[in-house]
C-alpha positions as CSV (number, residue, x, y, z in Angstrom):
1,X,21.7,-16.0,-15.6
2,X,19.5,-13.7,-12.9
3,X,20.1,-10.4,-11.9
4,X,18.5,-10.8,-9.1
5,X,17.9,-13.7,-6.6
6,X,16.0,-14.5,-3.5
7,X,15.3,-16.9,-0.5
8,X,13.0,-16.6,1.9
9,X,12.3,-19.4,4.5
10,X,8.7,-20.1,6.6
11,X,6.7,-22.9,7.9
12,X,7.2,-24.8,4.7
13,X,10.8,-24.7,4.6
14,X,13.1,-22.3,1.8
15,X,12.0,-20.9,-1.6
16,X,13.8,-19.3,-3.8
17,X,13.2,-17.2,-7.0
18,X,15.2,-15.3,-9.7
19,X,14.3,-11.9,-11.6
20,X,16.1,-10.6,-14.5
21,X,16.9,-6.7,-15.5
22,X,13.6,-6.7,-17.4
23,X,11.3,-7.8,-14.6
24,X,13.4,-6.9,-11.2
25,X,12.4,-9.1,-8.1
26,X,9.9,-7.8,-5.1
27,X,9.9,-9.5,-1.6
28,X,6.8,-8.3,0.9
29,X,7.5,-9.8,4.6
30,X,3.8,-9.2,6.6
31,X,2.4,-9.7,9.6
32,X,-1.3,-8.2,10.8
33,X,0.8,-5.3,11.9
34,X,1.8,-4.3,8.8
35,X,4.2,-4.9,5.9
36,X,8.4,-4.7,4.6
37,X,8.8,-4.4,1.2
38,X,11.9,-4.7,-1.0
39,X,12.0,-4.2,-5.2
40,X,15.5,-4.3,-6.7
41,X,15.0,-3.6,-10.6
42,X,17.6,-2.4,-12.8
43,X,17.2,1.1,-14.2
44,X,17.7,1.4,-18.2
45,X,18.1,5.6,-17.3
46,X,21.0,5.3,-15.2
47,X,22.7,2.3,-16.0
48,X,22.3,0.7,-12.6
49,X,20.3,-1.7,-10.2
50,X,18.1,0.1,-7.8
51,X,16.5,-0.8,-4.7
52,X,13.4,0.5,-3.2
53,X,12.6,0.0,0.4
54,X,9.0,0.6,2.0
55,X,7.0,-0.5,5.2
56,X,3.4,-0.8,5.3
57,X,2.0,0.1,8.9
58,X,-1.9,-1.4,9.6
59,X,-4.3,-0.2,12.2
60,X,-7.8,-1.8,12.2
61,X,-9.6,-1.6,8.3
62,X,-6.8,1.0,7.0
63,X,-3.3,0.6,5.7
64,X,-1.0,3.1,4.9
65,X,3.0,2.9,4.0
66,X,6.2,5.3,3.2
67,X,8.8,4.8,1.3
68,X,12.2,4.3,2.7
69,X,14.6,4.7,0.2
70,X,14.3,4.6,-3.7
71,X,17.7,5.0,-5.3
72,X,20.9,3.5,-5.7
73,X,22.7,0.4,-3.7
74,X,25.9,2.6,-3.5
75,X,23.5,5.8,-2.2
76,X,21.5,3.9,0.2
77,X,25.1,2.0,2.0
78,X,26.5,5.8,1.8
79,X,23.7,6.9,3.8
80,X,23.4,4.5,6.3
81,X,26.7,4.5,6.9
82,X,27.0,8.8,7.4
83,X,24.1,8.4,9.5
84,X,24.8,5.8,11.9
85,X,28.2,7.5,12.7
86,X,26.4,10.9,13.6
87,X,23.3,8.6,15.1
88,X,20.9,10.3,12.9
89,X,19.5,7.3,11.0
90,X,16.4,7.9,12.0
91,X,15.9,11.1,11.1
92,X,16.6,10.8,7.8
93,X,13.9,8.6,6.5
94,X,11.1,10.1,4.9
95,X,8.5,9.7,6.7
């Protein structure tokens, strides 16, 4: 059975693909402006899954990207949740 599981749907209809604890799963949405990527992989340290969220920005011949958030699914909802009632989401990331 897979730890993990995705869908993503384009010109050529839905795909789907699994990922187990030992290889995770990684989703990258682009466009010429740049990039969204997702990795959920389970970490062995703390006993969990973890999620890692960055965006990839392009101008012209150069890319460069931050990471959102690299942590824990409970950590990350906690977050969001704190910041969007004091409407400092934004602030937060680490950019």
């Amino acid at each position: 059975m897979s730890t993990f599981y995705g869908t993503i749907e384009g010109q050529r209809g839905p795909a789907t693909r699994c990922g187990s604890r030992s290889s995770g799963i990684r989703a990258a949405a682009q466009s010429w402006n740049g990039s969204v990527i997702v990795n959920l992989s389970y970490s062995e340290r703390d006993g969990e899954d973890t999620l890692m969220v960055g965006v990839n920005t392009s101008e012209g011949s150069s890319a460069y990207g931050h990471n959102i958030w690299h942590g824990s699914y409970d950590e990350f909802v906690k977050l969001l949740e704190k910041d969007m009632d004091e409407r400092r989401f934004y602030e937060r990331m680490n950019w």
